[in-house]
C-alpha positions in Angstrom: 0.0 0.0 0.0 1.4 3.4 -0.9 2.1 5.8 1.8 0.4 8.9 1.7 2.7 11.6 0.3 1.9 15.6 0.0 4.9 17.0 -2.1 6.5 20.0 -1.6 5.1 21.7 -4.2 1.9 21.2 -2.6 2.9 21.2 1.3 1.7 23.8 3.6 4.2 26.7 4.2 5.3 27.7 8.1 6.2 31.1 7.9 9.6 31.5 10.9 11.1 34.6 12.1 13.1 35.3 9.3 10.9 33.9 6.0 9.0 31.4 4.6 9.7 27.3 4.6 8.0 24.6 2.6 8.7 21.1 3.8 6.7 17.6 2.9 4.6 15.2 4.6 4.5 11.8 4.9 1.9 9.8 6.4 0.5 12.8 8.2 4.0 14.1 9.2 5.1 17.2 8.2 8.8 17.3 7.7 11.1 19.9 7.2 15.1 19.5 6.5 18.2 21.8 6.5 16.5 24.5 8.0 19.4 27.3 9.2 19.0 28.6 12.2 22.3 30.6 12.5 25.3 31.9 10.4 28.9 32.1 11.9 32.6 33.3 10.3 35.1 30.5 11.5 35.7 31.3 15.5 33.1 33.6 15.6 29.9 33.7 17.8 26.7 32.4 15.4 24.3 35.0 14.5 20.6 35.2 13.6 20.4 34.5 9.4 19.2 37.3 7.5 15.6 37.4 6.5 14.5 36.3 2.5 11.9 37.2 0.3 9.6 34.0 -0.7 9.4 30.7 0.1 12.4 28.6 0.7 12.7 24.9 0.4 13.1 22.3 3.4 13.8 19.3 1.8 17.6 18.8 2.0 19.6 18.1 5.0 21.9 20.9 5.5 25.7 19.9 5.3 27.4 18.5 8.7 30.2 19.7 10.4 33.4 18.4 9.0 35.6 16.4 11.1 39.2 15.0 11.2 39.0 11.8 10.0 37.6 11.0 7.1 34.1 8.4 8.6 35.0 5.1 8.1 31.7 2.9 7.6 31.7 -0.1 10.7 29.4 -2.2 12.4 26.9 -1.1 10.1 24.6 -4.2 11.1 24.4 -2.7 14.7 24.2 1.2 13.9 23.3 1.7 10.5 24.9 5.3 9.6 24.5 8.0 6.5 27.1 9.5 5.4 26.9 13.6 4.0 28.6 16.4 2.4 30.3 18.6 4.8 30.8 22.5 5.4 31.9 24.2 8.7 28.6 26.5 8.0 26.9 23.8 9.6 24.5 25.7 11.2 21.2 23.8 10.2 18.4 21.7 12.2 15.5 19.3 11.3 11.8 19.5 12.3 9.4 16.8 12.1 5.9 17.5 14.1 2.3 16.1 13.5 0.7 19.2 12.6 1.7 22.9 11.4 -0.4 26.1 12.0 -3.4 24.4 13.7 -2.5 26.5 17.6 -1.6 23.1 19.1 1.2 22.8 21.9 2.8 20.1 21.8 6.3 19.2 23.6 8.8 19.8 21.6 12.2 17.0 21.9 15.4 18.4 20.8 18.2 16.1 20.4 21.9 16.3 20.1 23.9 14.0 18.6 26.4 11.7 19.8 30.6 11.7 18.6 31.7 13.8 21.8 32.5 17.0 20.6 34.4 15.9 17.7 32.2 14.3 15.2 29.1 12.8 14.1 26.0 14.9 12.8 22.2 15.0 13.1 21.5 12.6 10.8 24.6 10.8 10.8 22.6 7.3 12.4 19.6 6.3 10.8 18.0 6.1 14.3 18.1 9.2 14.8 14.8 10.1 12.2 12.0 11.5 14.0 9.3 11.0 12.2 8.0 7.8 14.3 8.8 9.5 17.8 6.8 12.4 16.3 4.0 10.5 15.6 4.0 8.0 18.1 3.9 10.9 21.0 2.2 13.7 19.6 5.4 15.8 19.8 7.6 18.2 17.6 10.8 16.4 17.3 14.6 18.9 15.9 17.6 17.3 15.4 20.5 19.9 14.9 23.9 20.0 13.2 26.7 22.3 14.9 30.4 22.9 14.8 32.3 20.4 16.4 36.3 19.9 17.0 38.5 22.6 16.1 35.8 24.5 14.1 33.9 25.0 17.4 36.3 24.8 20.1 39.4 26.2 19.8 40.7 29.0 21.6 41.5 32.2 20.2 40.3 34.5 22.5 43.7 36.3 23.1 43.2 37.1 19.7 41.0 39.4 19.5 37.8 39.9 21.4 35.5 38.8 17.5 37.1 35.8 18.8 35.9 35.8 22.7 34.3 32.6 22.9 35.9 31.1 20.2 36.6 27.8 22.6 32.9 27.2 23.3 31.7 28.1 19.7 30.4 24.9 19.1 27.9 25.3 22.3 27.0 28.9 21.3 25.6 27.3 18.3 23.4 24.8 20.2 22.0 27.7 21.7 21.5 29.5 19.2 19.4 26.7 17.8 17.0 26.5 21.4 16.7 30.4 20.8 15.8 29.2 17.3 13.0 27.3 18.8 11.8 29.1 20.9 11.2 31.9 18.4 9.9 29.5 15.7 8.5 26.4 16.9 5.1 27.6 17.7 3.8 27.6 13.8 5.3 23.9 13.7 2.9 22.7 16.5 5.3 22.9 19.4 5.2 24.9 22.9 8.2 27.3 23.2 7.9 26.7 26.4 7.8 23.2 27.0 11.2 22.0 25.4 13.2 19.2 26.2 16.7 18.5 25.7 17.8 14.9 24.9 21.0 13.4 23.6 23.2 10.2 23.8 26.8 10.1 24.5 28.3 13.5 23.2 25.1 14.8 22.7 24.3 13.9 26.8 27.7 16.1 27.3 26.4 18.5 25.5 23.2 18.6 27.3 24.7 18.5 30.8 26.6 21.5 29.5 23.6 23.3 28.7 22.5 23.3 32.1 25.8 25.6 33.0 25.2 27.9 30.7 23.5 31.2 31.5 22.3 32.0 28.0 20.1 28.7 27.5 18.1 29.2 31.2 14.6 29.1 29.7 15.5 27.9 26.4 14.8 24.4 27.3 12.7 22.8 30.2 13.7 19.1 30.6 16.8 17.3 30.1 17.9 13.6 29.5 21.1 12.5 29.3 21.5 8.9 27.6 25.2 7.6 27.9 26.9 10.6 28.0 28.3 13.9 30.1 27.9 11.4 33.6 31.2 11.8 34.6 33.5 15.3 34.8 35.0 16.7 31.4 37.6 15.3 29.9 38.8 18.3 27.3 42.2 19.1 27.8 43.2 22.9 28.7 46.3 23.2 27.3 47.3 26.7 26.5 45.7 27.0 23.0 48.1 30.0 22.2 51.0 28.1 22.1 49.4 26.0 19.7 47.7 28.9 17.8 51.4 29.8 17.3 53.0 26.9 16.4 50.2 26.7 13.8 50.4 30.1 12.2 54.5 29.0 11.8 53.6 25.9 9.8 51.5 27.4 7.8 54.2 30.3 6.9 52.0 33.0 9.1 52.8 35.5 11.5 50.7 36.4 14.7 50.1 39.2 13.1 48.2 37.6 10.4 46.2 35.3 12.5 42.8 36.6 10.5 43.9 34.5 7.7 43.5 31.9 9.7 39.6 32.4 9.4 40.3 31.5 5.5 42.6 28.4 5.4 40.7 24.9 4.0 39.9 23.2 6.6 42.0 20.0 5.5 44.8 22.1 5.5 43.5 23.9 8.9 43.5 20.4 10.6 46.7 19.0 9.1 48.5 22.0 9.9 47.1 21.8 13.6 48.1 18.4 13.7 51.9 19.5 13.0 52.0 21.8 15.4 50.5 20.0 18.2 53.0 17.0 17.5 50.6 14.6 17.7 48.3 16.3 20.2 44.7 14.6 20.4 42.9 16.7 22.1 39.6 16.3 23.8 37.9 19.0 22.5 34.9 20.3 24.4 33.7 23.3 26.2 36.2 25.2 28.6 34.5 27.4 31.9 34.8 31.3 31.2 32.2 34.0 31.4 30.1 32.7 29.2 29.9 28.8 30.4 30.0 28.1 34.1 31.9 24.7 34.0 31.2 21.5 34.2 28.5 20.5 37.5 30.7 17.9 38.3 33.1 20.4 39.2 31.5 24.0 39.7 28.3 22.4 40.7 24.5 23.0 39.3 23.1 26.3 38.1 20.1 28.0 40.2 18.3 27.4 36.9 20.0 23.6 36.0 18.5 23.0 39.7 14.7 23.2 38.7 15.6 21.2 35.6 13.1 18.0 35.6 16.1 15.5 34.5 16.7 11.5 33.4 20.2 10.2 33.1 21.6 6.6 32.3 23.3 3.9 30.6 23.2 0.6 28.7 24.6 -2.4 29.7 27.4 -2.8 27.8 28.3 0.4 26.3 31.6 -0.1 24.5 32.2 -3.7 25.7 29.2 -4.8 24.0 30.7 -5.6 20.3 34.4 -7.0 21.1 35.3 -10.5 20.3 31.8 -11.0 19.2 32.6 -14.8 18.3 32.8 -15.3 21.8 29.2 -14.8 22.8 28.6 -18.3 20.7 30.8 -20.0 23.1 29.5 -23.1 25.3 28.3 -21.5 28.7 31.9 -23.7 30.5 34.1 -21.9 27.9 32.4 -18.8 28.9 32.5 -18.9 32.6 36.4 -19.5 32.0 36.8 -16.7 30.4 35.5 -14.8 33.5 37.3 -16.6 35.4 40.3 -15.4 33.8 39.4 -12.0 34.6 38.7 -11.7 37.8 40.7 -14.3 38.9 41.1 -15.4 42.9 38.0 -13.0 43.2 35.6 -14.8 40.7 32.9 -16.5 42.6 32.4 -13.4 44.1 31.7 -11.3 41.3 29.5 -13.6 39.5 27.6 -14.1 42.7 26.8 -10.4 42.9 26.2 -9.9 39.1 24.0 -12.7 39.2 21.9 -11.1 41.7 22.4 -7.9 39.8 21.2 -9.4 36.6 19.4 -12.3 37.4 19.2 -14.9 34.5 21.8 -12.8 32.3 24.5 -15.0 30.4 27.9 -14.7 32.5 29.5 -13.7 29.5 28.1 -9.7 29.9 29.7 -9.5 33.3 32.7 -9.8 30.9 31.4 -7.2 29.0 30.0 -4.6 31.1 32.4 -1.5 31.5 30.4 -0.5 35.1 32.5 2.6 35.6 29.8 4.5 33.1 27.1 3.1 35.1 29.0 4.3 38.4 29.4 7.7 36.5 25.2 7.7 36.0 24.8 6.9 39.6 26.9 9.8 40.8 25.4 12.5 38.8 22.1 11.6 39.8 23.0 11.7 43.3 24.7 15.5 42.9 22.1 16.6 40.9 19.2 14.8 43.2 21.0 16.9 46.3 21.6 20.1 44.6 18.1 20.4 43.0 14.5 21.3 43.5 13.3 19.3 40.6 13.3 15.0 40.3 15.6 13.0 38.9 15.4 9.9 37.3 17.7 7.0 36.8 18.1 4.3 34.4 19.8 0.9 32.4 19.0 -0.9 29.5 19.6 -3.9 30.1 18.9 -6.2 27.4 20.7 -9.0 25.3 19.5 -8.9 21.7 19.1 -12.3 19.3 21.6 -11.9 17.8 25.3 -14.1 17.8 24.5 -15.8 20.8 22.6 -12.4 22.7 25.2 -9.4 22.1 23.9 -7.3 25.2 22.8 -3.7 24.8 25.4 -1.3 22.9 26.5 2.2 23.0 24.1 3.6 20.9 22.3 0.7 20.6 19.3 2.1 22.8 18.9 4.9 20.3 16.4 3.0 18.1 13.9 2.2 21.0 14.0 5.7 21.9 13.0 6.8 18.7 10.5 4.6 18.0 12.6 3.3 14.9 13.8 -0.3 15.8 11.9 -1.3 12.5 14.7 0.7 11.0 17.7 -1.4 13.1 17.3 -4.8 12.3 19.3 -6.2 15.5 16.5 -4.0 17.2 13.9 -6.5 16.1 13.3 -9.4 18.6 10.1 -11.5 18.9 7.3 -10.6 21.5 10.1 -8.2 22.9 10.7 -5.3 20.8 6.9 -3.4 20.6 6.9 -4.1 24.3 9.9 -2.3 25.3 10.2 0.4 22.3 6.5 1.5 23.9 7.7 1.5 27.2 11.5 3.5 26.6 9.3 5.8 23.9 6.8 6.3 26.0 8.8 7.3 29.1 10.6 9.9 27.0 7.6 11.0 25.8 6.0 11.2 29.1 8.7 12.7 30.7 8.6 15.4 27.7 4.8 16.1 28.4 5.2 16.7 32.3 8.8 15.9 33.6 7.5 12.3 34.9 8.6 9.4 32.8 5.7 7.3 33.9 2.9 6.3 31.6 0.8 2.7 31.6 2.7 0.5 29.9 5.5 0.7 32.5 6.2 -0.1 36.1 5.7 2.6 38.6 9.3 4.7 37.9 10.0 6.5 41.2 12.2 9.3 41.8 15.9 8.1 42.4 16.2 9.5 45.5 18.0 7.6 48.6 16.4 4.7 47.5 19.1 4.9 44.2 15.9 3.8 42.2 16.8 2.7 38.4 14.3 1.8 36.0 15.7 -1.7 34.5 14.5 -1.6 31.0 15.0 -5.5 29.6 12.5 -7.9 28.3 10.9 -7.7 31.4 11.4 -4.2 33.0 11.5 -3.6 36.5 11.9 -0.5 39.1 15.3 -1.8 41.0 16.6 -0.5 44.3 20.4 0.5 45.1 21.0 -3.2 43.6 24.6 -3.1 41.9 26.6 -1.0 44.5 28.8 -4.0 45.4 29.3 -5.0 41.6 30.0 -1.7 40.4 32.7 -1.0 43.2 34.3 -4.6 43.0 34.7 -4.8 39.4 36.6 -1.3 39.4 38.9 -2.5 41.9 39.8 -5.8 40.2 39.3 -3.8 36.1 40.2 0.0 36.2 38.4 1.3 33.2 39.7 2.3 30.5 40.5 6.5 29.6 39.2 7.3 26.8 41.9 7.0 24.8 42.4 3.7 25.0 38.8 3.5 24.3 39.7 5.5 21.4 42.6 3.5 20.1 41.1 0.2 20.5 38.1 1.1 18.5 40.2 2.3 15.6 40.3 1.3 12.2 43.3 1.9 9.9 43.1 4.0 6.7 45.2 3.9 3.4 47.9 5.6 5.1 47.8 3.4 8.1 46.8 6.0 10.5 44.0 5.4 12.9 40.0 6.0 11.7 37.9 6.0 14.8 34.3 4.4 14.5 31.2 5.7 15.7 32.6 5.0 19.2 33.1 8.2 20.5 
């Protein structure tokens, strides 16, 4: 049967702040791509675009941010990706919503993505479409592009005051995208004033950064963080002068001429930064000054962060989840050695307290969990439950998907039941399981979108996390657990120190041509 299709030609027009969009719809969706919501000169602080004449078209993503290494396609069959043309004016977002123009307001669910503040893009994971969240909650639903590694975070601030927050430029633009929303969304369905912020690994940094940031207090209203930003920063303040310098002298420029800088190709802009930082690989990401208070970890919550409804947690197996994956069709003996192995003199231990962490799990996730993440989720929610006025609510996914032998949950690899899309991730797909528990992880996000309260029917009650440490266990059969992994998470980063992140980083590499490292979507 076809789906029912309004072309563009024929769509209804939204009229923004600055001019008139067309989009399409699609089986009652209206959809609207590559929207801009800002303009910025390289270093520069984003600024409202300039108003047309007419109706512009909303039908093309917008370019992504370009990044470092060239995106090297891996474990498609887990996280299918696109790939895009890129342009560091990146400044564009996507709108899906259920109606236009009709005085509705509905919750509007802005998400950022994931590849720390390096890489990745709005649409870069296939998952990440929102026309089925749109639908399936009655909600407008933006996904946003911004600048990203040393497009959005370097520091040249003792450059010249054009360039005064050149080292959190990549931030600025995610705000300028919330003011974006807040001016706009209203003749796309949504409330301006019911907006919540959503994102998995980077994109949960860049949330929790959000929350520290002056400028976005009232620009969003709810905030979950999904894998990401639950443990302290880990961008390295070097003194970005020095580098600045040793940059301008490979490319054959004085200090003096640091403007042209603003000019350079960005291949060339990265290669030469490369030179000069001798094999520097920074973590970029935001760095405290006026303009961003620093990360709550370390500076604490803002008054406004503290009457921020918020939801934070982690999968199973994060980056664990897809090494050695011929292992998982191992006899259970062979497995249970291999734990063994691990933990050594301490085994029987830790399998007893991950079995009464995870009853009826295969022993071969306790091989694979990387608990320190999960430790990192428990902590924030305990600072933030402390410091704020407003609940917070904590969760796992916990499930093992049929696939090799039940690979467990993956980092990312809850992004699909979020969205409603698992019909889009095959591995997603599981018999009598996956309606059950996309409804219930949808439906929570949606809930919690609606009224800061994750609860809806279809789920066990969800309490506040409180002293309790309540987490929702989301898994074939979810359940509300109680301060139930303490023990497990504390023994197994005694006997395993997690890894940093780059190790994480190295070990998740791919080679290119050249033989230099291509990191995969794990970021």
């Amino acid at each position: 049967m076809a789906r029912e299709f309004i072309s563009a030609i024929d769509a209804p027009v939204v009229e923004t702040k600055a001019g008139k969009l067309r989009g399409f719809c699609l089986d009652g969706i209206y959809t609207f791509q590559g929207i801009e919501y800002a303009y910025a000169d390289r270093f520069q602080a984003p600024k409202p675009v300039e108003p047309w004449e007419g109706i512009k078209s909303a039908t093309n993503y917008g370019y992504i941010c370009p990044v470092p290494d060239e995106p090297a396609p891996s474990s498609e069959i887990f996280i299918p990706h696109r790939f895009w043309p890129a342009n560091e004016h990146c400044q564009f977002l996507n709108v899906w919503t259920p109606g236009i123009n009709d005085g509705r307001k509905r919750p509007v669910m802005v998400w950022f993505h994931g590849g720390g503040f390096s890489n990745g893009s709005s649409i870069e994971q296939v998952a990440y479409e929102g026309d089925k969240l749109a639908e399936y909650g009655d909600v407008v639903v933006v996904t946003v592009n911004h600048r990203l590694n040393i497009l959005g975070f370097l520091d040249m601030s003792s450059f010249g005051e054009k360039y005064a927050n050149s080292v959190n430029a990549g931030m600025a633009d995610i705000v300028a995208s919330l003011q974006w929303v807040h001016d706009n969304i209203a003749a796309f369905g949504g409330d301006p004033d019911n907006v919540t912020v959503f994102g998995q690994s980077g994109g949960g940094s860049k949330v929790k950064c959000l929350m520290n940031i002056p400028a976005a207090a009232g620009l969003f209203h709810k905030a979950i963080m999904m894998s990401g930003g639950l443990s302290p920063l880990t961008s390295v303040n070097t003194d970005h002068r020095e580098i600045v310098e040793k940059l301008l002298e490979v490319l054959g420029l004085t200090v003096d001429q640091v403007e042209e800088l603003e000019n350079v190709p960005y291949d060339v802009f990265v290669r030469a930064y490369e030179k000069a930082g001798q094999g520097d690989h920074r973590r970029w990401g935001p760095v405290a000054n006026d303009w961003f208070l620093g990360d709550p970890f370390t500076v604490g919550f803002s008054d406004y962060a503290k009457t921020v409804p918020t939801m934070a947690g982690t999968v199973i197996a994060e980056f664990g989840a897809l090494r050695n994956l011929e292992e998982y069709s191992l006899s259970a003996e062979e497995k249970e050695k291999l734990v063994r192995e691990k933990f050594g003199a301490e085994a029987d231990s830790v399998i007893a307290m991950f079995k009464a962490a995870y009853p009826g799990k295969d022993i071969l996730v306790l091989n694979r969990m990387e608990v320190d993440r999960r430790d990192g989720a428990l902590k924030f929610c305990e600072i933030k439950e402390e410091a704020s006025s407003a609940p917070t609510y904590n969760y796992v996914v916990a499930l093992c998907h049929d696939v090799m032998g039940g690979v467990p949950t993956w980092h990312c690899g809850d992004i699909p039941f979020v969205f409603h899309n698992a019909e889009r991730v095959g591995n997603c797909n599981i018999e009598g399981v996956t309606e059950r528990l996309e409804d219930q992880m949808s439906g929570a996000w949606v809930a919690f979108a609606y009224s800061g309260n994750p609860n809806h029917a279809g789920l066990p009650k969800w309490k506040e996390f409180g002293q309790e440490k309540n987490t929702m266990v989301f898994d074939r059969e979810s359940v509300l657990r109680t301060n139930y992994d303490r023990d497990l998470i504390d023994t197994v980063n005694r006997l395993c120190p997690p890894m940093t992140i780059d190790q994480i980083l190295k070990q998740n590499a791919t080679k290119d041509k050249d033989n230099k490292p291509k990191h995969e979507w794990m970021y």
